[in-house]
ROTI-537480 format. One record per residue (C-alpha): z, y, x. Coordinates in steps of 0.25 Angstrom, whole numbers, plus 5000, padded with zeros to 4 digits. Example, Ala and Ser with C-alpha at 12.3 -4.5 7.8 and 13.67 -1.06 7.14 Angstrom:
REM ROTI-537480
+------+------+------+
!   zz !   yy !   xx !
+------+------+------+
! 5031 ! 4982 ! 5049 !
! 5029 ! 4996 ! 5055 !
+------+------+------+
REM end
This chain:
REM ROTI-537480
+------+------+------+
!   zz !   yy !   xx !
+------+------+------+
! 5153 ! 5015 ! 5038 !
! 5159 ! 5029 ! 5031 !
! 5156 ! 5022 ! 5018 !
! 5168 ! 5014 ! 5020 !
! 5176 ! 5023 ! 5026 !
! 5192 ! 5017 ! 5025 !
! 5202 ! 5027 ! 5017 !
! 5211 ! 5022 ! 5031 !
! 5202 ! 5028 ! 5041 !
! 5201 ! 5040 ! 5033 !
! 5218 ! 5041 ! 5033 !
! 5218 ! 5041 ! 5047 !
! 5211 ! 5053 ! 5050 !
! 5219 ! 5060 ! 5038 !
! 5231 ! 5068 ! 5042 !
! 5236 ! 5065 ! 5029 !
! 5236 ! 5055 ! 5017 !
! 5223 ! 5052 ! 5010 !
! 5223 ! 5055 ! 4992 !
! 5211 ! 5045 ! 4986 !
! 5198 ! 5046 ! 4982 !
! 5190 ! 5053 ! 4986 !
! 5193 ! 5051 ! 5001 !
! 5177 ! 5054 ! 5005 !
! 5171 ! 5065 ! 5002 !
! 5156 ! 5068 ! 5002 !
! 5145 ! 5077 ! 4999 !
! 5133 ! 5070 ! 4994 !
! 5119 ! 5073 ! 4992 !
! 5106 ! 5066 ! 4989 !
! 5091 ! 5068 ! 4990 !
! 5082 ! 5060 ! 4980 !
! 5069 ! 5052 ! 4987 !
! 5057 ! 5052 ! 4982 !
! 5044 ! 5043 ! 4985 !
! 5033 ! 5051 ! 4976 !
! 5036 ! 5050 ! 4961 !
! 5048 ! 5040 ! 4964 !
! 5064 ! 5042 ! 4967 !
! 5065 ! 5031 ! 4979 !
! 5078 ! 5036 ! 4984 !
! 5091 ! 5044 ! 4988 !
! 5095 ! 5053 ! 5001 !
! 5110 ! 5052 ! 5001 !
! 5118 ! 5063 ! 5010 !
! 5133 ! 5061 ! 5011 !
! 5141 ! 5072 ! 5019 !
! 5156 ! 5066 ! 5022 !
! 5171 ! 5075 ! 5021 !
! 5174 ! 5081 ! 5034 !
! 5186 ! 5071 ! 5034 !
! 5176 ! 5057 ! 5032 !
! 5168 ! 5061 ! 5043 !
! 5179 ! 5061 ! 5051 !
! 5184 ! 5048 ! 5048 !
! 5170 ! 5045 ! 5049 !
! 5169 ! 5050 ! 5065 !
! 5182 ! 5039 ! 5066 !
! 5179 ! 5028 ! 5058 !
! 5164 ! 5026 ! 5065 !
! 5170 ! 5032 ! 5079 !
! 5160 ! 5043 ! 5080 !
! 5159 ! 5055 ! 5090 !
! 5163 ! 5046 ! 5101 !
! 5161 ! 5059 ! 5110 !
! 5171 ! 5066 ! 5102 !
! 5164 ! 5081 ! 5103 !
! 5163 ! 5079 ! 5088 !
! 5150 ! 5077 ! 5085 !
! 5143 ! 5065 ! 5080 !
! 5131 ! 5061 ! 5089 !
! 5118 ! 5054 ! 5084 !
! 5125 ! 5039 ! 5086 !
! 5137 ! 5044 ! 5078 !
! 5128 ! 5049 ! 5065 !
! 5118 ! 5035 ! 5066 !
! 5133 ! 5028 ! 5065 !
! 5136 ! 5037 ! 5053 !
! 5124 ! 5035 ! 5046 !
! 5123 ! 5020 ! 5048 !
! 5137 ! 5020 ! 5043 !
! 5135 ! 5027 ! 5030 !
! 5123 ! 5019 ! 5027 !
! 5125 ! 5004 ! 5030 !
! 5131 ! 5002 ! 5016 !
! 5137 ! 4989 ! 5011 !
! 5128 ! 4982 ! 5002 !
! 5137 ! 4985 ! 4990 !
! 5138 ! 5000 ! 4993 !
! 5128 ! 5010 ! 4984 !
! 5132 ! 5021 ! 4992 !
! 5139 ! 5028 ! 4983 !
! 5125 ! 5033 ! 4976 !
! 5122 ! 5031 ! 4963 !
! 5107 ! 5033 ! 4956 !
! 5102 ! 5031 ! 4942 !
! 5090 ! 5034 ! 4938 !
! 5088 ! 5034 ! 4922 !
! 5101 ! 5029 ! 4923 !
! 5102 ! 5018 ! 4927 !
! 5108 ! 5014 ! 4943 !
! 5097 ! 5014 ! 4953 !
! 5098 ! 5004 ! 4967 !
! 5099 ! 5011 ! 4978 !
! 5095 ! 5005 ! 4992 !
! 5103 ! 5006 ! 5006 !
! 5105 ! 5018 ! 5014 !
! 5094 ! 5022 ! 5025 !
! 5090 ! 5034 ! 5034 !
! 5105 ! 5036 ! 5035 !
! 5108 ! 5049 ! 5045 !
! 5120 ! 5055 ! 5047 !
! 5124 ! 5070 ! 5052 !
! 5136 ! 5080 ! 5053 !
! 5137 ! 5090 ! 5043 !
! 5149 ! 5101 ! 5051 !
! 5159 ! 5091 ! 5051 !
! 5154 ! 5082 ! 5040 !
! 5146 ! 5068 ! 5042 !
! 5134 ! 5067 ! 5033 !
! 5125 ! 5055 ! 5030 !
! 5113 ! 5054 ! 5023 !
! 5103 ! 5041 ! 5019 !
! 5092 ! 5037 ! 5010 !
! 5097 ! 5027 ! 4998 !
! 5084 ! 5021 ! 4992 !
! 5081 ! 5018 ! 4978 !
! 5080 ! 5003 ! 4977 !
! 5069 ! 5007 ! 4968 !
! 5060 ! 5019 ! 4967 !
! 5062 ! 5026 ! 4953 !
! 5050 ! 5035 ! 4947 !
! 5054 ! 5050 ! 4948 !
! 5044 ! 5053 ! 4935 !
! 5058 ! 5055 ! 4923 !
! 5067 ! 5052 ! 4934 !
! 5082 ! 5055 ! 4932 !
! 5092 ! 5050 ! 4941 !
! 5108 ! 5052 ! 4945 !
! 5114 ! 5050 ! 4958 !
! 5129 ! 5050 ! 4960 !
! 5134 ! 5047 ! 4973 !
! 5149 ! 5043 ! 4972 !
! 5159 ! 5033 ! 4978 !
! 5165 ! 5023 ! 4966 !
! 5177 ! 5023 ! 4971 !
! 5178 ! 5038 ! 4973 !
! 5182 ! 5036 ! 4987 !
! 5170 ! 5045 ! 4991 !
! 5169 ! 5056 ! 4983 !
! 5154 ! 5062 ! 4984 !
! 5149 ! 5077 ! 4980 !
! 5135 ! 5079 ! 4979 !
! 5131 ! 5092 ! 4985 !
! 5115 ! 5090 ! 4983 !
! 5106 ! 5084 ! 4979 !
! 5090 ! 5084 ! 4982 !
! 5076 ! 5080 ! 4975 !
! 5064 ! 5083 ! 4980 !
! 5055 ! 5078 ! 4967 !
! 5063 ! 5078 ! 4956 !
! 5078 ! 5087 ! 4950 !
! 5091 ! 5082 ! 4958 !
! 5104 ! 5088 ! 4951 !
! 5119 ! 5087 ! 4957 !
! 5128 ! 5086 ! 4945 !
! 5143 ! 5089 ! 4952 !
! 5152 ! 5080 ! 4946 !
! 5162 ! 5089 ! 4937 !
! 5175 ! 5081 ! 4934 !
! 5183 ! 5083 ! 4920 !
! 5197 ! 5084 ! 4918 !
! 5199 ! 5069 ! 4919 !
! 5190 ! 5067 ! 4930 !
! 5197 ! 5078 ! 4937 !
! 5211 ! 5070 ! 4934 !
! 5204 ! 5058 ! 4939 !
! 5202 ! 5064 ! 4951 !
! 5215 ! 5069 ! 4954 !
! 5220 ! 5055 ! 4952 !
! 5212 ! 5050 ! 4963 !
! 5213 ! 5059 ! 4973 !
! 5229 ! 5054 ! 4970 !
! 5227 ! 5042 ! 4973 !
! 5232 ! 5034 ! 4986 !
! 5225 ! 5030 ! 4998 !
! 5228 ! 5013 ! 4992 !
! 5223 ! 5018 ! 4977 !
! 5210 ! 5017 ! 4971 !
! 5204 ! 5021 ! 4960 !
! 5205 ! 5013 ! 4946 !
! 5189 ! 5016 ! 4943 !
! 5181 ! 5009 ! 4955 !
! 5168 ! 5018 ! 4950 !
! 5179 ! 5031 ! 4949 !
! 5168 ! 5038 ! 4959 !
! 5156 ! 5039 ! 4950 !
! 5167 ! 5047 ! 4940 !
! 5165 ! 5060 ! 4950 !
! 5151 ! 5059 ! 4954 !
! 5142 ! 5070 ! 4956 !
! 5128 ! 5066 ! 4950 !
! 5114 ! 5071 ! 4956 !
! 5103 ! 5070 ! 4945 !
! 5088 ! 5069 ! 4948 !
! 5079 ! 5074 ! 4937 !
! 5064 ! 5070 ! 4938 !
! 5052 ! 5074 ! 4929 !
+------+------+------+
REM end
């Protein structure tokens, strides 16, 4: 699966040596689900780097006709790929409601399409338990803990209720923090295992 996509594969298609963290880069988006007066789940969209999706085509051994396009076989792989989730793996999402961390379920309703020369992959993450939308405030952030992945959120969507992108806007420090990992080597890893959540963007949902 893409989701464990190895920093070797990624090296071999690179003409040149890779700096650390981020290596992945994705823009994000998420729709909030509604069943009547209740928030039941999450449509997650993540659109890859032009260079992943090409590490993508080699790692799964897609476009085995080589005229460049993926056909209906390639995408189903793609989409199983990004959704077949190890039991420990949250996906990289992250919901609170009132403040306090919500569940979420597995993936499901996984599809996958080209966007130019991008790979994109959208699925449905259900809440383990509904939540009444009546006072409702949430916050999504979608990021990778170890900051291997880094995620912008271009949009977000919300049919009954107020959905807000808040762009994540670094200080001085965090901007130094930043330039000292994309310094890092291709061994190193960052010191803070939860460095990720640190340059997440946040997308709130304000209910009356």
């Amino acid at each position: 699966m893409l989701r464990t996509i190895t920093l070797a594969s990624a090296l071999a298609l690179s003409a040149g040596p890779a700096l650390a963290h981020p290596h992945v880069f994705v823009d994000a988006s998420a729709g909030f689900v509604f069943d009547g007066d209740s928030l039941t789940g999450l449509r997650i969209t993540w659109l890859y780097d032009a260079f992943t999706t090409l590490v993508l085509y080699d790692q799964l051994d897609l476009d085995h006709d080589r005229d460049g396009k993926l056909d209906a076989q390639d995408l189903e792989r793609v989409a199983h790929g990004e959704t077949d989730w190890p039991p420990e793996y949250e996906g990289d999402t992250y919901l609170w409601v009132g403040g306090v961390k919500q569940p979420l379920g597995r993936p499901a309703n996984g599809v996958a399409r080209m966007v130019g020369d991008r790979v994109e992959v959208s699925f449905d993450l259900p809440l383990a338990e509904a939540r009444s939308t009546e006072g409702l405030r949430a916050s999504l952030k979608l990021y990778d803990p170890a900051y291997y992945y880094a995620y912008t959120v271009v949009g977000a969507a919300a049919d009954r209720c107020e959905a807000q992108v808040v762009p994540f806007q670094p200080n001085a420090a965090e901007r130094a923090l930043q330039e000292e990992l994309n310094a890092l080597s291709q061994e190193e890893m960052p010191e803070d295992p939860m460095i990720g959540a640190r340059f997440a963007d946040e997308i709130t949902l304000t209910c009356d």
